[in-house]
C-alpha positions in Angstrom: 103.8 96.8 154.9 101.3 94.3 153.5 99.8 93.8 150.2 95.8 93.7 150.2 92.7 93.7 148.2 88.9 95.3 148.5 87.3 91.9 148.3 83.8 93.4 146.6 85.9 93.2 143.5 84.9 89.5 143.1 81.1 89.6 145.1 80.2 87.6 141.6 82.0 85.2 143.5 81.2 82.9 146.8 83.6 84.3 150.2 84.9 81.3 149.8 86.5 81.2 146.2 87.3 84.8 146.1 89.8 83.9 149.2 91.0 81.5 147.3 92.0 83.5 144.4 93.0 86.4 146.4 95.7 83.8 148.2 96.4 82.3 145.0 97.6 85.3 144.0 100.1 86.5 147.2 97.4 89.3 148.4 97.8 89.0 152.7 94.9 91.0 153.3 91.9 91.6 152.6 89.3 94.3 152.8 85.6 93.0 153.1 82.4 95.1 152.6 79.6 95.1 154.8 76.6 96.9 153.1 75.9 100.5 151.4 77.9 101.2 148.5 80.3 98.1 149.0 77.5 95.7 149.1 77.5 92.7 151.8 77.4 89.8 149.1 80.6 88.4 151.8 79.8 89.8 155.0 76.1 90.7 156.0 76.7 92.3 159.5 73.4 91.7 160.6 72.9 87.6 159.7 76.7 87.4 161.6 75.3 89.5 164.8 72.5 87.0 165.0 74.6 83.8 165.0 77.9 82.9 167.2 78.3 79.7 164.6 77.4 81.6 160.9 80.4 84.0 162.9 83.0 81.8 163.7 82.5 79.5 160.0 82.7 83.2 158.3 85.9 83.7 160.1 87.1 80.6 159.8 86.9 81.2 156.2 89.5 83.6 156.2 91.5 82.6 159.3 92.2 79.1 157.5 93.9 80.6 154.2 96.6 82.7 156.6 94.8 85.8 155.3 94.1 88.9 157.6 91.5 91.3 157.7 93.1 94.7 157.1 89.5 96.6 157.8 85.2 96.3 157.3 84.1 98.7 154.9 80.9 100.1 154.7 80.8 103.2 152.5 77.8 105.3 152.4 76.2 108.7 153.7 74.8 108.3 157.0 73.9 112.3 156.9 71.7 111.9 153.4 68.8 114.6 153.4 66.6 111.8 152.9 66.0 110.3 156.5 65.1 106.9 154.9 68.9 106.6 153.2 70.5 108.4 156.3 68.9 105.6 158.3 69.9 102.5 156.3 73.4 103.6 156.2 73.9 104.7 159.2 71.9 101.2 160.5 74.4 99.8 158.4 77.5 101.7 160.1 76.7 100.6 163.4 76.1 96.8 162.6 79.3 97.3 161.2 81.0 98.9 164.0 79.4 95.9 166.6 80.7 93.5 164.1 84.3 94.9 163.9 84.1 94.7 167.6 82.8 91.0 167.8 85.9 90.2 165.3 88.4 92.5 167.2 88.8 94.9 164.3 89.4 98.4 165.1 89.1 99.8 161.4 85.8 100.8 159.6 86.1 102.3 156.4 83.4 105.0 155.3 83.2 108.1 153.8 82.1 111.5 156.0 78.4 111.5 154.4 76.9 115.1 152.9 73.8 116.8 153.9 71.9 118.8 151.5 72.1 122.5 151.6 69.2 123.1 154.2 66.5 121.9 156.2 63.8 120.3 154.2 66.2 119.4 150.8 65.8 116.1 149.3 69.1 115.5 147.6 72.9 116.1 148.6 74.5 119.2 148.4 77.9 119.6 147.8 79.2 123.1 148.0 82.8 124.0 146.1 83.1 127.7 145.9 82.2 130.7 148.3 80.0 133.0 146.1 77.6 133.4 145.8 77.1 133.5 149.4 74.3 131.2 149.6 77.2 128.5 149.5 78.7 129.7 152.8 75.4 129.7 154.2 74.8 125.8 153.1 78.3 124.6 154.4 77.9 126.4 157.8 74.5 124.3 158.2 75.7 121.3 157.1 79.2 121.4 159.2 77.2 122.8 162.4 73.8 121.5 162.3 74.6 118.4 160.8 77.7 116.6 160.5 79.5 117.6 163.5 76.4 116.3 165.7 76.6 113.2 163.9 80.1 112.5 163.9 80.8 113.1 167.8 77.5 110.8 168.9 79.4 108.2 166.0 83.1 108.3 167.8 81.4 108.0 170.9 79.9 104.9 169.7 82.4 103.4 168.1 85.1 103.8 171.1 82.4 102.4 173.2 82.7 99.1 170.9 86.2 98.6 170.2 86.8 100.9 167.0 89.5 103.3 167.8 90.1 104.1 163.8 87.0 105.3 161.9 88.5 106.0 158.5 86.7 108.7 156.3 87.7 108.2 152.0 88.0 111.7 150.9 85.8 111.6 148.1 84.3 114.4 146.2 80.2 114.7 146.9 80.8 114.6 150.6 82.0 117.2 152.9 85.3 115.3 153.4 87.3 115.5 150.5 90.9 116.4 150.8 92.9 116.6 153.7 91.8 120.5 155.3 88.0 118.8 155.6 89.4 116.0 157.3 91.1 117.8 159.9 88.4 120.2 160.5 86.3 117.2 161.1 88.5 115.3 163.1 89.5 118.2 165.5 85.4 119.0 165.9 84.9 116.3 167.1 87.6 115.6 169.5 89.9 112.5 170.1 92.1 110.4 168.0 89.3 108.4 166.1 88.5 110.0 162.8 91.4 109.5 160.3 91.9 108.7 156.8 91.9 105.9 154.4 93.8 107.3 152.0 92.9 106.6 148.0 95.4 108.6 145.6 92.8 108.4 143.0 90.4 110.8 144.1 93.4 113.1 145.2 95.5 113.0 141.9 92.4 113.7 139.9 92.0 117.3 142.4 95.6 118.0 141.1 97.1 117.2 144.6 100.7 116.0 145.0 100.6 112.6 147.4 103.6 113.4 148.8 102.7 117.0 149.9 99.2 114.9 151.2 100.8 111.9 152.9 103.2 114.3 154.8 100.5 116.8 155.7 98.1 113.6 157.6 101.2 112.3 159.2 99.7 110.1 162.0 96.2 110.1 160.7 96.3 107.2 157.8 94.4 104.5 159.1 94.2 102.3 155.9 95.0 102.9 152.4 93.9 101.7 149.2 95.9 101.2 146.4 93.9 102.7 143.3 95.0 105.7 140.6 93.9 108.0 138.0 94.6 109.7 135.4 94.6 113.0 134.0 93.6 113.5 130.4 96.2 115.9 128.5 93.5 116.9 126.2 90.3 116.6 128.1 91.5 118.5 130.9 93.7 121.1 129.7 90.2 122.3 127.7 87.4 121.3 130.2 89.7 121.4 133.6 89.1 118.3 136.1 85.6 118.6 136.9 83.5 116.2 134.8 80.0 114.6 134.9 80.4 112.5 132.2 79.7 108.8 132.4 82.7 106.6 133.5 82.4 104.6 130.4 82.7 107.8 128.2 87.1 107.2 129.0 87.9 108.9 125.9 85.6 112.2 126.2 86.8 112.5 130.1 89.0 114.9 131.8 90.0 111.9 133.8 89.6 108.3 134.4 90.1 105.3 137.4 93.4 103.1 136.5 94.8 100.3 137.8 98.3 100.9 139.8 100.7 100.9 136.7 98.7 102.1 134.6 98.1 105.9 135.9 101.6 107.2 137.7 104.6 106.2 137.2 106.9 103.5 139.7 108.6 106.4 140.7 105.5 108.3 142.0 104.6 104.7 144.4 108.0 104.7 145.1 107.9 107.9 146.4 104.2 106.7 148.3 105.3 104.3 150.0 108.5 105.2 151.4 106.2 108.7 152.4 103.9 106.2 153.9 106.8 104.5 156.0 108.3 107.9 157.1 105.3 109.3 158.4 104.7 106.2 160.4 102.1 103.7 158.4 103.3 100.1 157.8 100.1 98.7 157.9 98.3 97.5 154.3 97.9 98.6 151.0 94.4 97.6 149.7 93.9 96.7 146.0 90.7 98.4 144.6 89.9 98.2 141.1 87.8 100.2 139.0 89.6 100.6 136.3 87.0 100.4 133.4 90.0 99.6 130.4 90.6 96.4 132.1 89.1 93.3 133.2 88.9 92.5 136.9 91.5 89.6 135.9 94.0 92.0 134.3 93.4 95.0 136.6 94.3 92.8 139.7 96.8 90.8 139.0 98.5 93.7 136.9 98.2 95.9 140.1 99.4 93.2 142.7 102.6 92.4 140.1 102.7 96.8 139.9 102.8 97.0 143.9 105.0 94.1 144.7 107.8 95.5 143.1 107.4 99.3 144.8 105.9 98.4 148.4 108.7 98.1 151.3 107.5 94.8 153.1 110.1 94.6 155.7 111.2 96.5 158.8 114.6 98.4 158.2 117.5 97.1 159.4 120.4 98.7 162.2 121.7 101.9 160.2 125.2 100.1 160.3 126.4 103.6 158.4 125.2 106.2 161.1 
């Protein structure tokens, strides 16, 4: 298993220095983003479609420092009611896709995309309960009319081009959010391409147990990304977990973003990891801070000293005992 990082944590930064940083500090990976949400300040898909030689000195910017590329990530809702946003991001998706291909990447990170609740809406809609029955109604148009459609013409494209692993952040505000949704996705639309990248943070804060979660997508976990939360023990226990309070509002909260360290305890990414191993992933764990108590500086380098000590990094050796 390799250590990585989400590289838009430094876009303030040229591609070139953030590498250096990131190898300064012992990362092996990284984790670049390509447009939507991420932002392309490193990698603009389109401008490296357009020219072999801007390709090869981009690559050769990463190639040079003995770094790999664990995955492009491109986060964004391709299914938005809005056929202007759906557009870009799905634009976005594809150059994305054609440029994992050019590289000979087969991961793309993104998240599922949610619909709003019928024809003619404006905004997302994303529906949490069953009554009153209006809310069955919106899911069975968005999962039928919508994302399904969308997702097989996607897979199609994207094992046309190279991209066997299309991995969906379950995220709440999109119709994939824990790890039911993301098998009822994957198994609409056939084949072996839609998996996870799995982020603890947006599970812990959904009061799911990792363990439970890692075991139930055994030989779905594409990528991972190294990022907690936690649960405030007064916030919480009054208001329960769901909150639409400002990030920056930590202390008012039910929960909060933290760094690894800083949320669960070395025995919970103990117990993560060696999950991880069991259930057949020993690929990378990628570094993404948004912890809002700590500076990009702290929350980094804290996390990679964090992880180094938990993560397994070698193969096992002959079970000299059995």
């Amino acid at each position: 298993m390799k250590l990585g990082v989400f590289a838009v944590l430094l876009s303030d930064k040229p591609f070139g220095a953030a590498l250096d940083i990131f190898k300064k500090l012992g990362v092996e990976a990284v984790e670049i983003g390509t447009g939507n949400w991420p932002g392309d300040k490193h990698c603009n898909p389109e401008t490296l479609l357009n020219s072999d030689a801007k390709l090869k000195a981009w690559k050769k910017e990463v190639e040079s420092r003995g770094l790999m590329i664990s995955a492009l990530s491109c986060h964004g809702n391709p299914v938005h009611p809005s056929k202007t946003v759906a557009d870009t991001h799905a634009k976005v998706q594809r150059d994305t896709i054609l440029l994992a291909e050019k590289l000979g990447i087969n991961r793309v990170i993104t998240f599922s995309g949610c619909p709003g609740g019928a024809k003619g809406d404006k905004t997302p809609n994303w529906a949490t309960c069953p009554w009153p029955p209006d809310f069955l109604d919106v899911l069975k148009y968005q999962w039928d009319e919508v994302l399904i459609p969308y997702w097989q013409k996607e897979v199609e494209f994207a094992e046309k081009h190279g991209v066997d692993m299309i991995c969906l952040e379950m995220h709440p505000g999109f119709c994939v959010y824990n790890p039911e949704t993301l098998w009822k996705l994957r198994k609409a639309v056939g084949g072996k391409v839609i998996g996870a990248n799995l982020d603890p943070s947006h599970l812990f804060w959904q009061g799911m147990d990792l363990t439970h979660v890692i075991r139930n997508l055994k030989g779905i976990i594409y990528h991972f990304h190294a990022k907690d939360c936690i649960i405030d023990p007064i916030n919480a226990a009054t208001n329960g977990v769901l909150d639409t309070k400002h990030y920056s509002d930590e202390i008012n909260r039910s929960w909060i973003f933290r760094s690894c360290g800083y949320g669960h305890d070395t025995k919970t990414w103990k117990d993560i990891v060696s999950n991880l191993k069991m259930c057949g992933y020993d690929y990378v764990m990628s570094i993404e801070h948004e912890d809002s108590l700590a500076s990009t500086n702290e929350g980094l380098t804290k996390a990679i000293a964090f992880l180094k000590d938990v993560i397994l990094a070698e193969k096992p050796g002959t079970m000299t005992w059995a």
